[in-house]
Backbone as CSV, one residue per row, in Angstrom:
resi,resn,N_x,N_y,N_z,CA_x,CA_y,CA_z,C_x,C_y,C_z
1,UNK,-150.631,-57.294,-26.436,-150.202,-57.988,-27.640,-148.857,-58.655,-27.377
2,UNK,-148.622,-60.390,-27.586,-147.337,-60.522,-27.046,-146.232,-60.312,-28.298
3,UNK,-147.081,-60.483,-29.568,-145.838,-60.165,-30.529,-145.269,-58.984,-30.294
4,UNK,-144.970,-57.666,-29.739,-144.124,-56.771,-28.964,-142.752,-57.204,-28.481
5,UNK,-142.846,-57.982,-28.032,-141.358,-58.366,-27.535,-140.378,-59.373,-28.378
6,UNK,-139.288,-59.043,-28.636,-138.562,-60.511,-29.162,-138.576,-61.633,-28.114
7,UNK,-138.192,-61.293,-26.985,-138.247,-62.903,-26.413,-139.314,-63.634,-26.324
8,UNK,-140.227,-62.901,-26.833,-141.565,-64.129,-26.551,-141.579,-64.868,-28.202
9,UNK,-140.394,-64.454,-29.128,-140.632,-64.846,-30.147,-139.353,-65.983,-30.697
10,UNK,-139.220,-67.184,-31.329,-138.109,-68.046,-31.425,-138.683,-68.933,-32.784
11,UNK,-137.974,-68.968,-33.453,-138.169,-70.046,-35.284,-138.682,-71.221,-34.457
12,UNK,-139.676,-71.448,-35.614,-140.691,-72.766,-35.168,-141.830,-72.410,-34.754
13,UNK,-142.270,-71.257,-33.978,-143.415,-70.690,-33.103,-144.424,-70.967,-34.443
14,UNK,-145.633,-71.313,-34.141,-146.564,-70.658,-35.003,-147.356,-69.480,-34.698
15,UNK,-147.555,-68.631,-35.497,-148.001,-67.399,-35.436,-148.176,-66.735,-36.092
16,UNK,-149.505,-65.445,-35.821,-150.646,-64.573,-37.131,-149.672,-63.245,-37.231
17,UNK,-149.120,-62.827,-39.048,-148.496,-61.796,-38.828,-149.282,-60.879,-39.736
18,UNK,-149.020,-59.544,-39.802,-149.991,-58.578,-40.894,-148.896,-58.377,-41.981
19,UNK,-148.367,-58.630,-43.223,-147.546,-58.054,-44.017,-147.928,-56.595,-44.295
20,UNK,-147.013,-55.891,-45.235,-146.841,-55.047,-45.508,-148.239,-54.397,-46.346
21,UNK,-148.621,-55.244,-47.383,-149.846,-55.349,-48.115,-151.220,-55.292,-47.566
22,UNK,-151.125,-55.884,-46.226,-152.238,-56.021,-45.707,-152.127,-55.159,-44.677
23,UNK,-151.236,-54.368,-44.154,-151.819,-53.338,-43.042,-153.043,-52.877,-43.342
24,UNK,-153.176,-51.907,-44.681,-154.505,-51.229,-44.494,-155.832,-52.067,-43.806
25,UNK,-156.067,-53.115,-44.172,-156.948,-54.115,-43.994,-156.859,-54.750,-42.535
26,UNK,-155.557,-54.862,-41.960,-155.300,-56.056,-41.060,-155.525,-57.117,-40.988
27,UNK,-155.047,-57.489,-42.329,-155.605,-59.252,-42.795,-154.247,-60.057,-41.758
28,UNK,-154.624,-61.257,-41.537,-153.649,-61.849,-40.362,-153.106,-63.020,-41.500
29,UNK,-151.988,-63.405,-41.795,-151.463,-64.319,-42.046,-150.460,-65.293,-41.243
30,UNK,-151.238,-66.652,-40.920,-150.598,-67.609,-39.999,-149.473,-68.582,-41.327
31,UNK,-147.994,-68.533,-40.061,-147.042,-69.519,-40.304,-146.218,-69.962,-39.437
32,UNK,-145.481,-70.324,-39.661,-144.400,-71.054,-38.885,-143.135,-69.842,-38.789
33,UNK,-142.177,-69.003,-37.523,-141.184,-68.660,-37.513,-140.413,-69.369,-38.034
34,UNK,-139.306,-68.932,-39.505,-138.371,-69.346,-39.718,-137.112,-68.532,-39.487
35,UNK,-137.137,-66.940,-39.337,-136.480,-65.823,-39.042,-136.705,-64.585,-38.318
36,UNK,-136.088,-64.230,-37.063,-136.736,-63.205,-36.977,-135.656,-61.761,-37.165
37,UNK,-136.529,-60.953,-37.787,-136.186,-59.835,-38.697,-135.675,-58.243,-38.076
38,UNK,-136.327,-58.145,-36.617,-136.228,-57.115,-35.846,-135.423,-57.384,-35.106
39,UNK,-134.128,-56.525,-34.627,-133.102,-56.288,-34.146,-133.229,-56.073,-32.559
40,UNK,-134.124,-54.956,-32.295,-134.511,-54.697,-30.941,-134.934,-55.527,-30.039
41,UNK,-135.044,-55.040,-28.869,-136.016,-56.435,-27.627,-137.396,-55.700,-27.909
42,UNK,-138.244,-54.646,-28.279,-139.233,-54.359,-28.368,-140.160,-53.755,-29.266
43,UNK,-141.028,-53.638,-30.239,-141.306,-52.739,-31.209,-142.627,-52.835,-30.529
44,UNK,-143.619,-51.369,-31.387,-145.136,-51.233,-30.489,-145.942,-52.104,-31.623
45,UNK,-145.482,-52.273,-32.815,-146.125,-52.617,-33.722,-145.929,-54.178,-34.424
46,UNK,-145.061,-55.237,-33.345,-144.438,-56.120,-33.699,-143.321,-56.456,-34.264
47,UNK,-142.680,-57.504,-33.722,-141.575,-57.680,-34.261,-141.668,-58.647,-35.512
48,UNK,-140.816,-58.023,-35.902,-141.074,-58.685,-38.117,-140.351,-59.635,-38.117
49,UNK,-140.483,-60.849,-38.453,-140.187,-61.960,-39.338,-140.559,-62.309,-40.521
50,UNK,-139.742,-63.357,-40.584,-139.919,-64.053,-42.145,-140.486,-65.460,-41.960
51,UNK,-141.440,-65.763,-42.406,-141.976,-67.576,-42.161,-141.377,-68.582,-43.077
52,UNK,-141.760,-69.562,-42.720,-141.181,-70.575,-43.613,-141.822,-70.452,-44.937
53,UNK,-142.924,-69.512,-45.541,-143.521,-69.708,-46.598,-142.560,-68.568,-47.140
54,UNK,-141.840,-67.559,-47.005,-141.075,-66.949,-47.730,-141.839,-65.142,-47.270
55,UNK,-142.973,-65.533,-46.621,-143.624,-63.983,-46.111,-142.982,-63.259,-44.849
56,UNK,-142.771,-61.897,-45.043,-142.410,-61.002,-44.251,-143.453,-60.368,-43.377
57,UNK,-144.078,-60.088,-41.929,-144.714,-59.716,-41.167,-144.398,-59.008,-40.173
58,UNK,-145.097,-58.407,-39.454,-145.157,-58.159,-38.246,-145.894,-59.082,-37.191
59,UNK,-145.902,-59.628,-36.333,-146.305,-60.544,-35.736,-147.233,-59.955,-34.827
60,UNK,-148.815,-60.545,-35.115,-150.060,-59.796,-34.093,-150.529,-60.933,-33.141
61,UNK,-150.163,-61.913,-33.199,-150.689,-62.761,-32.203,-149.614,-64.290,-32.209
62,UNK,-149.618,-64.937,-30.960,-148.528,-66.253,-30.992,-149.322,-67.563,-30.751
63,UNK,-149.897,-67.968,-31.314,-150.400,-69.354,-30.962,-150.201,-70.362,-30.296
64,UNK,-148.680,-71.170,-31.097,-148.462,-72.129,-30.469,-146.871,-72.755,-30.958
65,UNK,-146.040,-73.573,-30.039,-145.068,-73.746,-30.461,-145.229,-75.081,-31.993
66,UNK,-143.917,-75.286,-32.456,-144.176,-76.246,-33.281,-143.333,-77.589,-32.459
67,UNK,-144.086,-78.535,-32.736,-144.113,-80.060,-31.587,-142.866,-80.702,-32.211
């Protein structure tokens, strides 16, 4: 999973995160990095941001940069 690491993560990325609401489920919500939220270089469960839509996640997958 590359959302694990902060450096693979930078505002602008697009990318699928699970909020808080949706763990049970593992519903994926795609946005744009506008913040990232985790302090560390590593978490097992993703590192949390905030998107440009105002949602808080954990980040499960990285798509693609923004052009």
């Amino acid at each position: 999973m590359q959302g694990q690491n902060r450096a693979n993560i930078k505002a602008g990325l697009e990318v699928g995160v699970v909020t808080k609401e949706d763990q049970r489920s593992g519903e994926i919500t795609n946005g744009i990095v506008k913040q990232i939220l985790t302090n560390s270089a590593h978490h097992p469960h993703g590192i949390k941001v905030r998107l440009t839509s105002g949602k808080v996640g954990r980040v499960k997958a990285i798509y693609k940069a923004q052009e």
